[in-house]
C-alpha positions in Angstrom: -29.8 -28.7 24.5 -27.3 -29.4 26.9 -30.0 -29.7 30.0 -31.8 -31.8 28.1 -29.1 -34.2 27.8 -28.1 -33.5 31.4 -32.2 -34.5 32.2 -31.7 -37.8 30.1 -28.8 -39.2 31.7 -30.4 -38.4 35.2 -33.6 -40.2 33.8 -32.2 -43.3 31.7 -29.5 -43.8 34.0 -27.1 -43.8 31.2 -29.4 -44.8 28.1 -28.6 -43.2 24.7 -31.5 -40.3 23.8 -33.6 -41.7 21.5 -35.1 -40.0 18.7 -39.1 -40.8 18.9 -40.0 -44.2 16.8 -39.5 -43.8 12.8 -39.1 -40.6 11.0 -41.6 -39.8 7.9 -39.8 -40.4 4.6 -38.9 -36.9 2.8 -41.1 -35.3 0.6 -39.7 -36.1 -2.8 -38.6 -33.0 -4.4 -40.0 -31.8 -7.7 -39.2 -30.7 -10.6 -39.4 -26.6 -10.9 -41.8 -25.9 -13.6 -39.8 -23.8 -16.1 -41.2 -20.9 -18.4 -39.2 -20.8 -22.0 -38.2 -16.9 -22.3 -40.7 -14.9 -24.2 -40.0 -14.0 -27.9 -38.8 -10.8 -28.2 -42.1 -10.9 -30.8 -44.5 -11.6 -27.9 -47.2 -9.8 -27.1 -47.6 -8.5 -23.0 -51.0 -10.4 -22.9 -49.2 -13.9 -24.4 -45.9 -13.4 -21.7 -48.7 -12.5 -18.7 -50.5 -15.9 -19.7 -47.4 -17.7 -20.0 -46.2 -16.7 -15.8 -49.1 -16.9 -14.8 -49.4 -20.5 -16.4 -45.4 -20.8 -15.0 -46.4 -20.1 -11.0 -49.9 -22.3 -11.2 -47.5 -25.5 -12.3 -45.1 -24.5 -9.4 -48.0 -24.0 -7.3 -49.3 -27.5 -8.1 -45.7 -29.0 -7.7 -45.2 -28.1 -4.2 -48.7 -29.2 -3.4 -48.1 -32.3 -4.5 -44.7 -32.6 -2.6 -46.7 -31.6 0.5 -49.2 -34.1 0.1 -46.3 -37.1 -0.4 -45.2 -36.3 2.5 -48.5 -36.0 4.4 -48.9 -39.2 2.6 -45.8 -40.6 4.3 -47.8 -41.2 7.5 -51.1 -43.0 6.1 -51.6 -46.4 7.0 -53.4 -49.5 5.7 -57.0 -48.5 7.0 -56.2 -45.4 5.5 -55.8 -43.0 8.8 -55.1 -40.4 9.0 -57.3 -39.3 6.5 -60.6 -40.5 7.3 -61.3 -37.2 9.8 -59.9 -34.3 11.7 -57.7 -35.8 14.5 -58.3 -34.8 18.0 -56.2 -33.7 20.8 -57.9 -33.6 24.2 -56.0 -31.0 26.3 -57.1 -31.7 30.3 -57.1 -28.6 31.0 -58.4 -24.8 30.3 -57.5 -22.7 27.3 -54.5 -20.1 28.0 -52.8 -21.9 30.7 -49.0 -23.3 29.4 -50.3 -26.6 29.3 -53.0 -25.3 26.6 -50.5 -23.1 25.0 -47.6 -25.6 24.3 -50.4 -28.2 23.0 -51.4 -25.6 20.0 -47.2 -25.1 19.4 -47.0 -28.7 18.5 -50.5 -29.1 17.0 -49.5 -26.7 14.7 -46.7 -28.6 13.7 -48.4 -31.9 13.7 -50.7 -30.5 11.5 -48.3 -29.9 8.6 -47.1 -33.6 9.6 -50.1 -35.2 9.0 -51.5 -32.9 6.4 -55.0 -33.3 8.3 -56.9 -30.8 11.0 -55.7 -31.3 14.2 -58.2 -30.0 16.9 -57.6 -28.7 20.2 -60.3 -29.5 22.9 -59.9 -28.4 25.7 -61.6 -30.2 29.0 -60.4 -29.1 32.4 -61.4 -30.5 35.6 -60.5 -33.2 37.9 -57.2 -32.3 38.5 -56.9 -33.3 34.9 -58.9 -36.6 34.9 -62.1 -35.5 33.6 -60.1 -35.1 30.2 -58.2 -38.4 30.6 -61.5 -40.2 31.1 -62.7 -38.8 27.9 -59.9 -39.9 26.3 -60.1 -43.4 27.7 -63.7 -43.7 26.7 -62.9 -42.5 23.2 -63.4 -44.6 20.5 -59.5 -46.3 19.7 -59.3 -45.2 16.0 -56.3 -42.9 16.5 -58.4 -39.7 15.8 -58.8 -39.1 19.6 -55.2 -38.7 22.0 -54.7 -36.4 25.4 -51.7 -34.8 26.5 -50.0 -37.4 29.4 -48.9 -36.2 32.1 -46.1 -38.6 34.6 -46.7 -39.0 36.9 -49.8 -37.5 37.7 -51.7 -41.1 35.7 -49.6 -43.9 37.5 -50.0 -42.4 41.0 -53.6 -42.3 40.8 -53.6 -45.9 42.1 -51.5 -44.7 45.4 -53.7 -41.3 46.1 -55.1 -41.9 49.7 -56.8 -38.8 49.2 -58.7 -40.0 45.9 -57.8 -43.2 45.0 -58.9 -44.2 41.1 -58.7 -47.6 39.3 -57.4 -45.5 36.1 -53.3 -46.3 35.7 -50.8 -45.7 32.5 -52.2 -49.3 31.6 -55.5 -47.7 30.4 -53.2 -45.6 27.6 -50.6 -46.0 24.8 -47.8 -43.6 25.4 -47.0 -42.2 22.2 -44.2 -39.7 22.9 -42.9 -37.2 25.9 -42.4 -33.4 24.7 -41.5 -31.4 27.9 -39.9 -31.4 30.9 -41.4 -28.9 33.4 -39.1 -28.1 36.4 -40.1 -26.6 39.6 -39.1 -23.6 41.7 -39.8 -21.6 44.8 -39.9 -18.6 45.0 -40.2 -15.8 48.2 -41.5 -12.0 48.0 -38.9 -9.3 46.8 -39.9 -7.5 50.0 -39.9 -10.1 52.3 -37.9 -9.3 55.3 -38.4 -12.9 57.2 -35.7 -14.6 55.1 -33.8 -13.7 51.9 -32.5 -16.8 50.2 -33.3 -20.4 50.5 -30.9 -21.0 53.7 -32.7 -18.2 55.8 -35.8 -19.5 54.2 -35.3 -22.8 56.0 -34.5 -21.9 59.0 -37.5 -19.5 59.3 -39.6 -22.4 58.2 -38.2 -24.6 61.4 -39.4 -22.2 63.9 -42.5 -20.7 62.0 -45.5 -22.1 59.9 -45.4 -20.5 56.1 -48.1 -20.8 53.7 -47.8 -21.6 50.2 -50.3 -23.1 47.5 -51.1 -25.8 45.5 -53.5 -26.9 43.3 -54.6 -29.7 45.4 -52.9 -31.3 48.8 -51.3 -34.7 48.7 -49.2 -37.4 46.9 -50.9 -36.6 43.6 -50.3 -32.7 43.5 -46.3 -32.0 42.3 -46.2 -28.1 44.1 -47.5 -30.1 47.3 -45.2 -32.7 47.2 -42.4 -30.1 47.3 -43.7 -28.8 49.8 -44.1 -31.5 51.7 -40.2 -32.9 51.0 -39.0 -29.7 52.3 -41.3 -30.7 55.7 -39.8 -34.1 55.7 -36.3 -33.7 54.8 -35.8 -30.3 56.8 -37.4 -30.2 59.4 -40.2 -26.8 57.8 -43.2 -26.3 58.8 -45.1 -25.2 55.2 -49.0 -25.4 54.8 -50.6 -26.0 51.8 -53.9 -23.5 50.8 -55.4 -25.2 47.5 -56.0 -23.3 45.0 -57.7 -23.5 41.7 -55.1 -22.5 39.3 -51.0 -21.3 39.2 -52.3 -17.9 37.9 -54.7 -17.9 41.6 -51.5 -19.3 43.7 -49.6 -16.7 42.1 -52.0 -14.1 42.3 -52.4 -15.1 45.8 -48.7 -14.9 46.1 -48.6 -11.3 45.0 -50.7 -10.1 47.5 -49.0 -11.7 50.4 -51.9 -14.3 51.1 -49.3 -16.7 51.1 -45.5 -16.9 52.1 -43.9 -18.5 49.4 -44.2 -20.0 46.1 -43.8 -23.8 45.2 -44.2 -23.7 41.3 -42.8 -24.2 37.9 -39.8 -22.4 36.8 -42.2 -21.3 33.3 -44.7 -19.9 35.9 -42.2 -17.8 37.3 -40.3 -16.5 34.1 -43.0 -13.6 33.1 -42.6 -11.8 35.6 -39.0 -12.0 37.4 -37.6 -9.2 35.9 -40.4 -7.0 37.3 -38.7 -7.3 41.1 -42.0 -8.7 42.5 -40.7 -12.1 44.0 -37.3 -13.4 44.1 -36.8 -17.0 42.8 -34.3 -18.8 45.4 -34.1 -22.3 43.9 -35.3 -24.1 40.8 -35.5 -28.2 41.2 -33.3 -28.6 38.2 -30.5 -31.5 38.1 -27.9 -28.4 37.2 -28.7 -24.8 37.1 -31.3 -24.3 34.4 -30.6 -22.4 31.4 -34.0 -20.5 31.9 -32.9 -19.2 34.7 -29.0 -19.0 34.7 -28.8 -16.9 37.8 -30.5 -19.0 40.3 -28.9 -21.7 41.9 -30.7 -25.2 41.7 -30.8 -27.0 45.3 -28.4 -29.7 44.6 -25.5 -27.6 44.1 -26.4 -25.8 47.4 -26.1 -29.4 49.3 -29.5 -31.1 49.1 -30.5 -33.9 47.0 -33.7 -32.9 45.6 -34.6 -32.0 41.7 -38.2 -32.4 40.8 -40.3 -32.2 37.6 -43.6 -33.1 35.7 -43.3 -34.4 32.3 -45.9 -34.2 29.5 -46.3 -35.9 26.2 -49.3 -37.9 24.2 -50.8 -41.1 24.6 -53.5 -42.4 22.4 -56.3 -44.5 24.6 -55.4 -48.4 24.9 -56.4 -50.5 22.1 -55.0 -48.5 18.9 -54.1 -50.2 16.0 -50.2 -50.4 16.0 -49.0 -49.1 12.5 -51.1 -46.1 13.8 -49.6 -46.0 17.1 -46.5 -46.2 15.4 -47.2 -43.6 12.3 -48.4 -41.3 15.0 -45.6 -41.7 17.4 -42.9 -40.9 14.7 -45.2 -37.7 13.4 -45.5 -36.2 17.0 -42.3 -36.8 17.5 -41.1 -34.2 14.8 -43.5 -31.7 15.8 -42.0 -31.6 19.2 -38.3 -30.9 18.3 -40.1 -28.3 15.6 -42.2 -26.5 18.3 -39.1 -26.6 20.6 -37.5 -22.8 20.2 -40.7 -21.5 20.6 -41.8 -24.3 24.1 -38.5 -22.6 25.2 -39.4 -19.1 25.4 -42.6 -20.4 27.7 -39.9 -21.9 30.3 -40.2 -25.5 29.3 -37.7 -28.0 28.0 -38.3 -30.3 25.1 -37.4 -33.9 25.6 -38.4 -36.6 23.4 -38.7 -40.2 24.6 -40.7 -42.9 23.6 -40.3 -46.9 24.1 -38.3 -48.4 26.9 -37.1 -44.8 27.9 -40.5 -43.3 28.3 -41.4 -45.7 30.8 -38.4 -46.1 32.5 -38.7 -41.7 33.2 -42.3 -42.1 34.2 -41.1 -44.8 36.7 -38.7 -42.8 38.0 -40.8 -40.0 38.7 -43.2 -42.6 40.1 -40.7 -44.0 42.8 -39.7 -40.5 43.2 -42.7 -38.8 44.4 -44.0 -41.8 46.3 -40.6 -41.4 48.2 -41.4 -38.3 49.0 -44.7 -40.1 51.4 -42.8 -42.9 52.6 -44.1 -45.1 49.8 -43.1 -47.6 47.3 -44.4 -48.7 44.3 -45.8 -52.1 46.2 -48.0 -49.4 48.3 -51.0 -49.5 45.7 -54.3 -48.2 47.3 -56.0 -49.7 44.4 -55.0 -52.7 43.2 
């Protein structure tokens, strides 16, 4: 996609997109299974016998080409076989974070050729889930959707400082990037696009929510750029979910909406709100009609990105085996991550840590911070 590229060469700073470690060898075709044409002598019960022998020998042919390349994937200690893989979703079921896990599980499944099961364990503002994972036994059954920068600036969180930090994982592979957008009331009289929006914001406090306040929340921290960079005066309400902010939203609770540009896709067409801005580097192709804020003047784009990491400690051919399998799944669950308003991009290595520590010096610009500034050494 051409925003994807546009996101890489923002992110890499000019580093070629890499396709995620090695790709699984092919499935070696077979050979159809061929039925000689019945004798014109032949009775119906002898030609019935003879198809049906004719589709069980395809049948077993293209199970074993699935299983070859299943197979592709096992390593020396024999994973993945050894038991259902796990994937430990920080969050609860039905939310897009849930939802685009079970796209690519899906697709990791037929990767693998093994169960792959979806827990899901919310809480924490996701770390109850990452602490699971990081107590998890390091066999490669057990890895966690990652989420940057959310782990590395848990060391700098004033609010809740925790001695957990990307070191405690091994980053497997990104799959989305999730850009944000604000968005005001259809029916709002106070302002009407982001400009009067501003200026309102100067002279008047606005609400908006979030799902926690502070460096480690990404709606907050747009929030509070806007209130550093301009001058607003914006408020954050926490709130326990997007579907409450928006909820809350709806019914004028709040002023305005600091969220992601999938939360607001569902329901734009119904003239509810108005998107004025998505934090996109270039418009964004999910919403093609709304202008991102760098093309109206200010230097701002923001965005979370999720992917996998395994906990520390896994073996490497595994890390490596899975890395390469996930990364397939991702590109094959992309058209469908599309449609929920989130952008695939793969990166592992060198690039994925380069991205999370750009969104690292990023938001801890946002506070006046730098990446020296650890609360938690």
């Amino acid at each position: 996609m051409k925003k994807v590229l546009a996101v890489a060469m923002s992110i890499m700073l000019g580093a070629s997109l890499a396709a995620c470690g090695g790709s699984a060898a092919p499935a070696t075709t077979a050979a159809p299974a061929t039925t000689a044409a019945p004798a014109t002598t032949a009775a119906p019960a002898e030609t019935k016998a003879e198809e049906t022998k004719a589709a069980e020998e395809t049948k077993a042919a293209e199970t074993k080409a699935e299983a070859a390349a299943a197979g592709s994937y096992e390593t020396a200690s024999g994973w993945p076989k050894k038991k259902n893989v796990t994937l430990i979703v920080p969050a609860g079921a039905g939310g897009t974070m849930d939802l685009v896990a079970r796209l690519v599980t899906a697709e990791l499944e037929k990767e693998l050729g093994v169960p792959v099961v979806v827990e899901n364990v919310p809480g924490g503002g996701m770390w109850i889930g990452l602490k699971q994972a990081i107590n998890s036994d390091p066999d490669g059954y057990t890895f966690v959707i990652y989420n940057c920068p959310l782990v590395a600036i848990a060391n700098y969180n004033d609010a809740n400082p925790l001695e957990e930090n990307p070191t405690y994982f091994t980053k497997l592979c990104n799959d989305v990037v999730d850009y944000g957008a604000l968005a005001i009331r259809a029916d709002d009289e106070r302002y009407t696009d982001l400009e009067s929006f501003i200026a309102y914001a100067k002279e008047n406090p606005l609400v908006c929510t979030a799902g926690a306040r502070g460096i480690a929340n990404g709606d907050a921290s747009r929030a509070e750029w806007f209130n550093m960079n301009l001058g607003t005066q914006i408020e954050v309400m926490t709130v326990d979910s997007s579907a409450d902010g928006i909820a809350r939203f709806y019914a004028g609770d709040t002023d305005c909406f600091f969220g992601s540009i999938g939360d607001l896709l569902g329901d734009k067409e119904a003239g509810i709100y108005k998107v004025i801005a998505t934090f996109s580097e270039g418009r964004s192709e999910l919403m093609p009609d709304v202008p991102c804020m760098q093309e109206m003047g200010y230097d701002f784009a923001d965005y979370v990105a999720r992917g996998f990491a395994f906990p520390a400690g896994v073996d490497q051919e595994i890390v490596d085996n899975m890395t390469a399998a996930l990364s397939k799944a991702c590109e094959a669950a992309a058209p469908k991550v599309l449609e929920m308003g989130m952008e695939t991009y793969v990166v592992t290595g060198e690039e994925y840590e380069a991205m999370e520590q750009k969104l690292l010096t990023e938001r801890l610009a946002i506070y006046g911070k730098t990446v020296e500034d650890k609360v938690v050494q």
